[in-house]
BASE-101825 format. One line per 3 residues: number of its first residue (from 0); their letters; for each residue x, y, z of C-alpha. Coordinates in pm, 1 decimal, m for minus. Example, Ala and Ser with C-alpha at 12.3 -4.5 7.8 and 13.67 -1.06 7.14 Angstrom:
<tortis>
0 = AS = 1230.0 m450.0 780.0 ~ 1367.0 m106.0 714.0 $
</tortis>
This chain:
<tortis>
0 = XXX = 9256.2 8126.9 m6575.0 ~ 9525.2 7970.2 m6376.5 ~ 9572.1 7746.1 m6051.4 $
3 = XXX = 9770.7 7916.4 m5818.0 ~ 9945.9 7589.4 m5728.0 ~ 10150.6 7756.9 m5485.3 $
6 = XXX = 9859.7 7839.1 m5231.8 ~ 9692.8 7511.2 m5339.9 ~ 10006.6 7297.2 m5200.4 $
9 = XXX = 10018.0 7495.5 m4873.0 ~ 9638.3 7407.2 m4843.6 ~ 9736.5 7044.7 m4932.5 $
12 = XXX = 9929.6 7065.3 m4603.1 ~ 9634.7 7008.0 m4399.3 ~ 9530.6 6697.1 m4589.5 $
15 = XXX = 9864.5 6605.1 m4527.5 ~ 9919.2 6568.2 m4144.8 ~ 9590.0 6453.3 m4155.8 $
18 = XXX = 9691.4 6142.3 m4364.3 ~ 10032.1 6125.4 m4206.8 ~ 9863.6 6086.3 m3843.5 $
21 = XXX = 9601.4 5833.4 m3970.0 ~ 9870.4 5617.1 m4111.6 ~ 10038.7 5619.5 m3811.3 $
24 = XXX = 9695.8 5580.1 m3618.6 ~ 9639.6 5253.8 m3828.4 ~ 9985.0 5119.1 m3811.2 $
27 = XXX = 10064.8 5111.2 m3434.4 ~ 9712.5 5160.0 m3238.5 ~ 9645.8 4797.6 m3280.7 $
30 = XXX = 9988.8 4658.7 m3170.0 ~ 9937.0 4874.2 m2829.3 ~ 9610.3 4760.6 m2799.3 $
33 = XXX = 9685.1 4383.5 m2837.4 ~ 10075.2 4336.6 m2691.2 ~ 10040.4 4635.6 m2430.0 $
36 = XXX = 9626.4 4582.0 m2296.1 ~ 9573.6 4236.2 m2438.2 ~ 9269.7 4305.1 m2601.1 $
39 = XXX = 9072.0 4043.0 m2859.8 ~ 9075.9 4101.7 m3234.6 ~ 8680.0 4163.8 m3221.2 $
42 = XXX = 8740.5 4417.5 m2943.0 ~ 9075.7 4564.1 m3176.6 ~ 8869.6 4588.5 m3486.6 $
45 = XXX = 8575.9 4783.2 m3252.3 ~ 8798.5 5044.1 m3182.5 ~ 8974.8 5094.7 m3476.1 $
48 = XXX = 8614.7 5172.0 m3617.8 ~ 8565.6 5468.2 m3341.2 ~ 8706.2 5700.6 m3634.2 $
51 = XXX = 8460.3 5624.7 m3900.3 ~ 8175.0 5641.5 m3623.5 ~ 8310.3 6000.1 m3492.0 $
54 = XXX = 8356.0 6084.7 m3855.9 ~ 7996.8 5980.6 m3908.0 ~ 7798.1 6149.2 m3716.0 $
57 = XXX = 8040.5 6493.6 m3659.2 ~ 8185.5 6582.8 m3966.0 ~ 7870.8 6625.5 m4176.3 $
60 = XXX = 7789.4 6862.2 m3896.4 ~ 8083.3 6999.1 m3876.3 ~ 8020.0 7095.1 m4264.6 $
63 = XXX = 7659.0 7286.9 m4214.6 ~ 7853.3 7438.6 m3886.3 ~ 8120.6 7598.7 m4058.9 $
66 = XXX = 7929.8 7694.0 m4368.4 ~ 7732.4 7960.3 m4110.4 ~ 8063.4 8074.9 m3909.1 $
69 = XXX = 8177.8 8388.8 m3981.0 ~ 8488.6 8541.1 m3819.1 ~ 8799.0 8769.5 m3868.3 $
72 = XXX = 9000.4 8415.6 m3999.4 ~ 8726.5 8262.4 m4237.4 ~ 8459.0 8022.9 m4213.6 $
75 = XXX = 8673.6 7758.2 m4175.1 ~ 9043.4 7851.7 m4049.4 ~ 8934.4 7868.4 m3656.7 $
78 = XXX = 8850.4 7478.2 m3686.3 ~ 9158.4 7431.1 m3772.0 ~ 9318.3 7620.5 m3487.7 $
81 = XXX = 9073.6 7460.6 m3230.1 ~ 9080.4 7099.0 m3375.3 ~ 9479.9 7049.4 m3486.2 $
84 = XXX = 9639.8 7159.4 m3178.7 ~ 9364.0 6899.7 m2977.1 ~ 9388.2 6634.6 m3179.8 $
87 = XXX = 9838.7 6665.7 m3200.2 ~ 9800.8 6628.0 m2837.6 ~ 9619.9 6395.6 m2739.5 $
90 = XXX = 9756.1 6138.6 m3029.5 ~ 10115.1 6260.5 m2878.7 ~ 9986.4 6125.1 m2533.2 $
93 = XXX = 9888.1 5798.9 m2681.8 ~ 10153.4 5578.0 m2616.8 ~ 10250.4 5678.1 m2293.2 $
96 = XXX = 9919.2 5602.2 m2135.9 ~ 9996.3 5279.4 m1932.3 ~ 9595.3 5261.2 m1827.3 $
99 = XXX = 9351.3 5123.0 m2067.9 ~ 9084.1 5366.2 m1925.6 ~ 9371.9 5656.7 m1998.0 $
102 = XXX = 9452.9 5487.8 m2385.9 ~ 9105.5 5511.6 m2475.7 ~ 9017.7 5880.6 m2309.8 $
105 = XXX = 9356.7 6000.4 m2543.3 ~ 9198.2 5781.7 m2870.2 ~ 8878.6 5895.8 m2812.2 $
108 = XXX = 9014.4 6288.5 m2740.7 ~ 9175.2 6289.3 m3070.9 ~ 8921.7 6085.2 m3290.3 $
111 = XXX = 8692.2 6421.8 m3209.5 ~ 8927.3 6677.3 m3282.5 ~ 9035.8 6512.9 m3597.2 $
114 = XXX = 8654.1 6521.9 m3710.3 ~ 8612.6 6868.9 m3574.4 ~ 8873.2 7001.5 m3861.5 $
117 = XXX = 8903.5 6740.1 m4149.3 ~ 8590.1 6848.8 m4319.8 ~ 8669.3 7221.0 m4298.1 $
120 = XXX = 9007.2 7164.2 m4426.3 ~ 8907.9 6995.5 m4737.5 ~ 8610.1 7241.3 m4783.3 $
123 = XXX = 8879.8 7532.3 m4816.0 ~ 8986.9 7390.8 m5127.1 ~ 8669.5 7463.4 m5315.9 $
126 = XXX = 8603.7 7763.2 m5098.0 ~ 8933.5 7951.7 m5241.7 ~ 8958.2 7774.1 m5574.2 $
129 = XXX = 8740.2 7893.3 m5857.3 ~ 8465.2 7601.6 m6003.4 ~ 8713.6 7551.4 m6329.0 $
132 = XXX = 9020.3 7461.4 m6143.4 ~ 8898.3 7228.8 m5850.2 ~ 8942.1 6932.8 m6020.3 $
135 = XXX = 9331.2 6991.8 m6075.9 ~ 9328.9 7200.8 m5710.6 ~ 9227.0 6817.4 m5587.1 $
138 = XXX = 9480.5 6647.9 m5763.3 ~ 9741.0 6840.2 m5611.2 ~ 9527.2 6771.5 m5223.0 $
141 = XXX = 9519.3 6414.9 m5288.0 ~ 9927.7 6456.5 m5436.6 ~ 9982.8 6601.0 m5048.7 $
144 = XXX = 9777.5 6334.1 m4852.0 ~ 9907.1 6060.6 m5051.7 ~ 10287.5 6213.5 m4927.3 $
147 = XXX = 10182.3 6196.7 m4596.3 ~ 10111.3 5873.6 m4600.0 ~ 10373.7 5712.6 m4755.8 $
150 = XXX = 10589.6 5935.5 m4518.3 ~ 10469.0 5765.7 m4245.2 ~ 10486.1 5423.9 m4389.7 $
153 = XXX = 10884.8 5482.7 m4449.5 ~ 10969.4 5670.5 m4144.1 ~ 10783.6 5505.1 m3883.3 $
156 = XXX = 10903.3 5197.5 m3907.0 ~ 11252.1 5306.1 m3814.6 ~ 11146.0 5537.1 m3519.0 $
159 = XXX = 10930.2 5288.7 m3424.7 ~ 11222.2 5072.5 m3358.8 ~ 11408.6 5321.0 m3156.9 $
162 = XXX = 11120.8 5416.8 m2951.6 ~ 10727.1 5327.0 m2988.1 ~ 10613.5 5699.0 m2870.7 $
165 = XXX = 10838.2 5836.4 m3154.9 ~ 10631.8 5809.6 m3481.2 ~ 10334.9 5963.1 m3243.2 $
168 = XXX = 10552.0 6247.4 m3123.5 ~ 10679.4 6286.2 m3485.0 ~ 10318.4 6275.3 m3617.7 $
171 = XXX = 10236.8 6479.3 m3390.7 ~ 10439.8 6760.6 m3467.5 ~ 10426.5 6737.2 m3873.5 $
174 = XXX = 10094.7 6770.2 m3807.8 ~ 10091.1 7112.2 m3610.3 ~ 10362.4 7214.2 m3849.1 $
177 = XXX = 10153.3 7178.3 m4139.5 ~ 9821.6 7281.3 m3979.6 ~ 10031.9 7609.4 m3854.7 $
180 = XXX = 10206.8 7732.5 m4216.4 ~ 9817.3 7642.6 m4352.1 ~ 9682.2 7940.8 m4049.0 $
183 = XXX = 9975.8 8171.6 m4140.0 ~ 9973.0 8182.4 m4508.7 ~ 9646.8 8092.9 m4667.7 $
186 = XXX = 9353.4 8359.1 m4699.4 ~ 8990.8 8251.0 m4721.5 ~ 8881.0 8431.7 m5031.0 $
189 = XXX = 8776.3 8819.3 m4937.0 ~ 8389.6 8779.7 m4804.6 ~ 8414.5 8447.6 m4671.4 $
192 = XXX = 8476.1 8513.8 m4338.0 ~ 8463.2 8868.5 m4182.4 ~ 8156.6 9088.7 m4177.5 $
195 = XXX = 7789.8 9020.0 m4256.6 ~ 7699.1 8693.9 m4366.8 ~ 7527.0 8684.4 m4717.5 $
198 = XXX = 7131.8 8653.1 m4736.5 ~ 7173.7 8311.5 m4857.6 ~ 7354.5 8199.5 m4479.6 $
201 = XXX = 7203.4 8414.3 m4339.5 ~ 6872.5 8228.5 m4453.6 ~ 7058.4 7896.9 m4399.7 $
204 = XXX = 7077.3 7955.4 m4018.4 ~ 6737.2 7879.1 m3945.6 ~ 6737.4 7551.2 m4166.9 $
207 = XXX = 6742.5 7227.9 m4045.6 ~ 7120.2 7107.0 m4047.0 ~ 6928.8 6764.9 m4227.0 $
210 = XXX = 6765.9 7021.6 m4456.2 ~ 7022.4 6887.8 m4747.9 ~ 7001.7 6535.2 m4663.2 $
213 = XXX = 6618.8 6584.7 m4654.0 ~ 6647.7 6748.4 m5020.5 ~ 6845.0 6441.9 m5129.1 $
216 = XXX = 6559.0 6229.8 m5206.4 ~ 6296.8 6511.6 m5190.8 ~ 6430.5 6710.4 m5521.6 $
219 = XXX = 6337.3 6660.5 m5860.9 ~ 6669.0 6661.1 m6008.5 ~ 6888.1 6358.4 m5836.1 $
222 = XXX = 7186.2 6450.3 m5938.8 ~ 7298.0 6493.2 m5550.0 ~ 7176.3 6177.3 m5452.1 $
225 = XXX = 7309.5 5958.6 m5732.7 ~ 7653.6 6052.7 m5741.5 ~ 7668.2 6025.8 m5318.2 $
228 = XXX = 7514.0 5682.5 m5381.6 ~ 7809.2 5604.8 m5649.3 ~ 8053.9 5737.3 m5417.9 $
231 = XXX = 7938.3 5471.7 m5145.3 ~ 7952.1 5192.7 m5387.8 ~ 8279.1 5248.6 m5526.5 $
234 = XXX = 8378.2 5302.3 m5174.4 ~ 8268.6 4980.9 m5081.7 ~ 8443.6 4835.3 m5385.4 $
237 = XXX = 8789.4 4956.4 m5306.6 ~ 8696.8 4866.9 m4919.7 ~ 8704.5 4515.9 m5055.0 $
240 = XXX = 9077.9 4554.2 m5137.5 ~ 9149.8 4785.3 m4835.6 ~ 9072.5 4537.7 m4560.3 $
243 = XXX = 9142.6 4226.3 m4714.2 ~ 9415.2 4229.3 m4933.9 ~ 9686.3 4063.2 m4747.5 $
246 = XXX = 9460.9 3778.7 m4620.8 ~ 9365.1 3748.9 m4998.2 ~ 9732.3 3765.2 m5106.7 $
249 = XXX = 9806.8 3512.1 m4848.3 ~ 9577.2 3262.5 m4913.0 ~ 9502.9 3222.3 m5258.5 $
252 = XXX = 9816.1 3364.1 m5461.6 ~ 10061.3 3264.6 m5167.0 ~ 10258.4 3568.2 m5144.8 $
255 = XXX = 10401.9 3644.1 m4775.4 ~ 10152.9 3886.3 m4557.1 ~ 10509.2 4057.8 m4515.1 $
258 = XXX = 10508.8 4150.8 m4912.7 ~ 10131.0 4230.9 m4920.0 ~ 10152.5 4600.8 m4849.1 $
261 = XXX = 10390.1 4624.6 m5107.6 ~ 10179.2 4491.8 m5377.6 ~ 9922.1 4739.3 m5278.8 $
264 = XXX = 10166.0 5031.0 m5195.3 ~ 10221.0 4973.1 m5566.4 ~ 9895.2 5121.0 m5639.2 $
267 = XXX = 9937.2 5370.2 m5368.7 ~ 10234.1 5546.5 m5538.0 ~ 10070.0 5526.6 m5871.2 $
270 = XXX = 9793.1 5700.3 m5783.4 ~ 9981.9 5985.4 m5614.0 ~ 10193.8 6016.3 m5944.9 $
273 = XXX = 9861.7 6010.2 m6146.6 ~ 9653.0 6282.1 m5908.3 ~ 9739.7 6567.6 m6091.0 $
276 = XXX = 9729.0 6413.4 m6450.1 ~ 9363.5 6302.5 m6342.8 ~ 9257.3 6624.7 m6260.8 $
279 = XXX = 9325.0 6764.2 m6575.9 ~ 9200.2 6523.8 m6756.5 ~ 8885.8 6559.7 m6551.2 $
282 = XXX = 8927.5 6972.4 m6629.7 ~ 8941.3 6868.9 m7028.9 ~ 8717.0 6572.3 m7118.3 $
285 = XXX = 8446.1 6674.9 m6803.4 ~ 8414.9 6528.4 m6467.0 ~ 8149.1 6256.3 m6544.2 $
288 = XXX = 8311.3 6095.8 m6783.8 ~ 8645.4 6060.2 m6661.9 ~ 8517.2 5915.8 m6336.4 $
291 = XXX = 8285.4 5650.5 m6545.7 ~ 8615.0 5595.2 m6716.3 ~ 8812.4 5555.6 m6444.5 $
294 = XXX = 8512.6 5309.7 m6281.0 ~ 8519.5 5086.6 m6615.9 ~ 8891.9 5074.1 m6623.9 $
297 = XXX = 8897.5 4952.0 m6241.8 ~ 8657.2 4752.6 m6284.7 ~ 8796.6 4547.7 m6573.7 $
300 = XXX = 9120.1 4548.4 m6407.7 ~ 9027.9 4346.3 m6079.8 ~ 8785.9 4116.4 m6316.9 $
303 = XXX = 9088.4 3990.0 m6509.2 ~ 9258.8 3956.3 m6157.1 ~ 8994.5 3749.8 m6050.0 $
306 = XXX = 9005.8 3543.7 m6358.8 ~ 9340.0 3496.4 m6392.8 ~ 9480.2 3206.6 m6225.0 $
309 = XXX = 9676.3 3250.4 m5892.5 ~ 10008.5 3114.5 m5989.1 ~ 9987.7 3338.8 m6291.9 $
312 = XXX = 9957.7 3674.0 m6064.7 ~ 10202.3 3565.4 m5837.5 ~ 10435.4 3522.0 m6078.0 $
315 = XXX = 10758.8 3734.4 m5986.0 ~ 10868.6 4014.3 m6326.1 ~ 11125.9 4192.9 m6133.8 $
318 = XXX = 11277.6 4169.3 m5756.3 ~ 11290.5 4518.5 m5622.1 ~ 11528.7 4474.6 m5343.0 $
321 = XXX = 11268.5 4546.3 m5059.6 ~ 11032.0 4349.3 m5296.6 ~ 10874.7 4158.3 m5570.9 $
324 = XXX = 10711.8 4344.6 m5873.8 ~ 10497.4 4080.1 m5986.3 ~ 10196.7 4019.3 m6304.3 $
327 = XXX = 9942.0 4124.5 m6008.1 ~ 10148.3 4417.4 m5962.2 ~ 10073.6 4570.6 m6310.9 $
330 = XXX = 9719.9 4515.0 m6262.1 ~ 9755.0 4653.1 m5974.8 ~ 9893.9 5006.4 m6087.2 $
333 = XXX = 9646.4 5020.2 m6346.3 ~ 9384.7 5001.6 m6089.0 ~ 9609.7 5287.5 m5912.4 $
336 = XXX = 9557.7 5532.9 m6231.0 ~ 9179.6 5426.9 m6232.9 ~ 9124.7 5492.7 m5874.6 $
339 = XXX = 9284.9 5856.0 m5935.8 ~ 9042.3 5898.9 m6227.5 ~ 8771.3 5843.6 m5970.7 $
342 = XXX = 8881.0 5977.6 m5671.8 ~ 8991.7 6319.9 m5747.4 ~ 8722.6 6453.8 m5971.5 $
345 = XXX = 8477.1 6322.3 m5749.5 ~ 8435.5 6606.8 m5456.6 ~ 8468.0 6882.2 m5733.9 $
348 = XXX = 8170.2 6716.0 m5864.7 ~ 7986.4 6734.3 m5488.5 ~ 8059.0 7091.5 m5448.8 $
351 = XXX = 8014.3 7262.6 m5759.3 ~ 7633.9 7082.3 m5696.3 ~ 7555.0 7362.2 m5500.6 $
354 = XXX = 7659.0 7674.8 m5427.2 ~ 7953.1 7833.1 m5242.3 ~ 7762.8 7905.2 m4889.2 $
357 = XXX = 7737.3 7536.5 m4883.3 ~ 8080.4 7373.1 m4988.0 ~ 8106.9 7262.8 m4663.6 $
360 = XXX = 7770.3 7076.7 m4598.7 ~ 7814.9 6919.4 m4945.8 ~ 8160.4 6791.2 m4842.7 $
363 = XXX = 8015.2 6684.3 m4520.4 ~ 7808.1 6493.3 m4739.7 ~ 8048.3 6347.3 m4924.6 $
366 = XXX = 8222.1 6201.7 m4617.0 ~ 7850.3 6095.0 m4486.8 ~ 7871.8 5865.5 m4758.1 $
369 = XXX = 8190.9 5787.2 m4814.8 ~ 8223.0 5686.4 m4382.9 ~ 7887.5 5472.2 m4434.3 $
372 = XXX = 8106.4 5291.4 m4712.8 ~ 8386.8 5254.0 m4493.5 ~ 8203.4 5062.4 m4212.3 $
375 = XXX = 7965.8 4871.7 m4474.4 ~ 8267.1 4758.1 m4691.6 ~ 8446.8 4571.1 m4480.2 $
378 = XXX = 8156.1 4354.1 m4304.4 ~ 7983.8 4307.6 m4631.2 ~ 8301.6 4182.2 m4795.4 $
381 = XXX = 8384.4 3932.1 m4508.5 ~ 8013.0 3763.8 m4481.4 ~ 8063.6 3708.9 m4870.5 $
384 = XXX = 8409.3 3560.5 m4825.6 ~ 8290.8 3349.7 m4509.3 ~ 7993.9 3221.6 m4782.2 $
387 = XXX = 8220.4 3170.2 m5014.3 ~ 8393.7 2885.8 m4785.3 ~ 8724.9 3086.5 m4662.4 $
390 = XXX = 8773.6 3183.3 m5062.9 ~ 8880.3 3573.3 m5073.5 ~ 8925.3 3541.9 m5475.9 $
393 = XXX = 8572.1 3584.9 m5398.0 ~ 8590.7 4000.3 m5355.3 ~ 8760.0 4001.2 m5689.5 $
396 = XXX = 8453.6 3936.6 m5826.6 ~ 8251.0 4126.1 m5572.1 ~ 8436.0 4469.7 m5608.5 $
399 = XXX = 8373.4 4505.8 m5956.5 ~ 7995.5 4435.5 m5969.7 ~ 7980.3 4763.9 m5676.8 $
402 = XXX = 8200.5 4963.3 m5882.9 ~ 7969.7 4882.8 m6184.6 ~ 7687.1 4973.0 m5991.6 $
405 = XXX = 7857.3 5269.1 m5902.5 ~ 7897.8 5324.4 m6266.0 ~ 7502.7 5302.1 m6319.1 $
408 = XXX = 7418.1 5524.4 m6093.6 ~ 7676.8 5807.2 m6266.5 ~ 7479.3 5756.1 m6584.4 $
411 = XXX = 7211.5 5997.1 m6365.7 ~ 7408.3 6223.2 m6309.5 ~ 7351.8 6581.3 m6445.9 $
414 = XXX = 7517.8 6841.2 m6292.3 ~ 7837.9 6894.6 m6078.3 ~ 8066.1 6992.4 m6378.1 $
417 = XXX = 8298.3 7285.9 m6350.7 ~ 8081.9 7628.4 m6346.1 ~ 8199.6 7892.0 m6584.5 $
420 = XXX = 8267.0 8185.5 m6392.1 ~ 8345.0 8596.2 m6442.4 ~ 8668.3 8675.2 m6530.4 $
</tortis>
């Protein structure tokens, strides 16, 4: 049994103009909202939270939604034609809305459609991809998202320069590109789409759409619960170096806020180059273990970080033109590998949990948790920091105990390895 990599790079597509458009969402949203509207930073940092709230309370939804659909294009594929084409536009009309009232209508257009299709576009992985090969079918996803991200990071910048609206229009249309040669040449598998539903949808329709989340904490074996619960405190680990690296970089190792995203783009790129590796190493050894690998070696990594003293991690190895490769910087890309050991095998673990009618309320579950991580992370992280006196080496120490709680609650885990299935 083989991956077809070439269909699994076309369905990578999706995840990547949904990462490209995010980056780009993250990058310049902010800047219109304080030099254009003059908002406050609390009022900035309200807003750029809408996502994780739509995200919250939609895409789990979204899952159980397109789990019953059935239709000539798949379960999932009309999402994707509905949500893409939405969401392109309104984030194309972004920055030439001159009103606030008009900003927030085109924000708030495009946070829904963006949660109307993100779940089913990740769910088609699984649904296509036999229980074996998801793990290595993820690397190559999270190989395609991390692309579009770093696409936007280099080529933004420069349109931005020319013109503001330009990385929006660009995104814009990468995005409907991708999204479009995903509709045209990927086939949900034969039976998941046309035609009668099977008994066990069928079944499903009169359920509860909390039915799952009920049977979280209901169900003898917690597999399902404990690895969502790991997910959100890993989450809320990395969260820790997501939202306040640069001010930590700035204030206790005294490297430039203009260098910061370069120290952590470092573990960006390594973890794109390691995606694939870590899914077959999650395919060989078994998905529990490399994750509780990858959670020990991240762990350890940002505990010698936070031991190590600050002019030793500052200190520069190797100028890089455009930067500085420093000490912190090899930590740093070991934490990169880690986070790919984690990250990748972890949804093959969610779905393979349950069957294939429900791959997409399992990775609406998934996001449930990892959202809830996203808007806990941050706040948790800053009230430690702001106890801490104003010191951020603080969340070096903070990020590792989650992550080794994480790690604890793994140790439950039973199930969610690769099924074996009929050849």
């Amino acid at each position: 049994m083989h991956l077809n990599y070439g269909r699994t790079f076309l369905i990578g597509l999706g995840f990547f103009g949904i990462s490209l458009v995010w980056a780009v969402y993250n990058l310049y949203v902010p800047i219109f909202l304080a030099d254009r509207f003059g908002l406050a930073p609390g009022l900035i940092g309200f807003i750029m939270t809408l996502d994780n709230v739509a995200a919250l309370f939609i895409q789990p939804m979204i899952g159980v939604w397109s789990d019953r659909t059935r239709s000539r294009l798949g379960r999932r594929m009309p999402y994707v034609l509905v949500g893409a084409p939405i969401a392109a536009l309104c984030f194309c009309l972004v920055p030439f809305a001159q009103a606030l009232p008009l900003f927030m209508a085109a924000i708030i257009g495009m946070l829904l459609a963006m949660a109307l299709f993100r779940t089913p576009v990740v769910a088609l992985m699984p649904d296509v991809t036999p229980s074996p090969l998801r793990s290595q079918a993820n690397g190559v996803i999270n190989l395609m998202g991390g692309l579009g991200g770093l696409i936007a990071f280099f080529i933004s910048g420069p349109l931005y320069k020319r013109n503001p609206a330009l990385p929006f229009i660009a995104g814009s249309a990468l995005m409907l590109l991708a999204s479009g040669l995903l509709l045209l040449f990927v086939r949900e598998r034969q039976g998941a789409g046309a035609g009668p539903a099977p008994a066990s949808i069928q079944d499903a329709k009169s359920d509860s759409p909390f039915k799952d989340f009920n049977a979280l904490f209901t169900d003898a074996d917690k597999s399902a619960l404990a690895i969502l619960l790991a997910i959100f405190f890993w989450f809320v680990g990395y969260s820790a170096l997501d939202a306040f690296f640069t001010l930590y970089a700035k204030n206790h190792l005294g490297i430039p806020e203009s260098e910061s995203p370069i120290q952590l783009g470092l573990l960006s790129v390594v973890f794109i180059l390691f995606a694939i590796p870590a899914g077959l190493i999650g395919a060989r050894v078994g998905r529990r273990i490399t994750i509780s690998i990858g959670l020990i070696l991240f762990a350890a990594c940002l505990f010698v970080i936070f031991l190590v003293p600050a002019e030793t991690l500052a200190r520069v190895l190797l100028p890089i033109g455009f930067g500085d490769v420093r000490v912190l910087s090899l930590l740093l890309m070991i934490c990169g590998a880690a986070w790919a050991l984690i990250n990748i095998n972890s949804l093959p673990m969610v779905v393979d949990l349950t069957d294939d009618a429900k791959v997409g309320t399992y990775t609406g579950l998934y996001y449930l948790f990892s959202t809830l991580a996203a808007i806990a992370g941050p706040t948790l992280n800053g009230v430690a920091v702001q106890l801490a006196g104003g010191n951020y080496n603080v969340i070096l120490l903070l990020a590792p105990i989650n992550l080794l709680i994480a790690l604890g609650f793994m140790s439950l885990v039973k199930r969610g390895e690769a099924r074996q299935v009929e050849k």
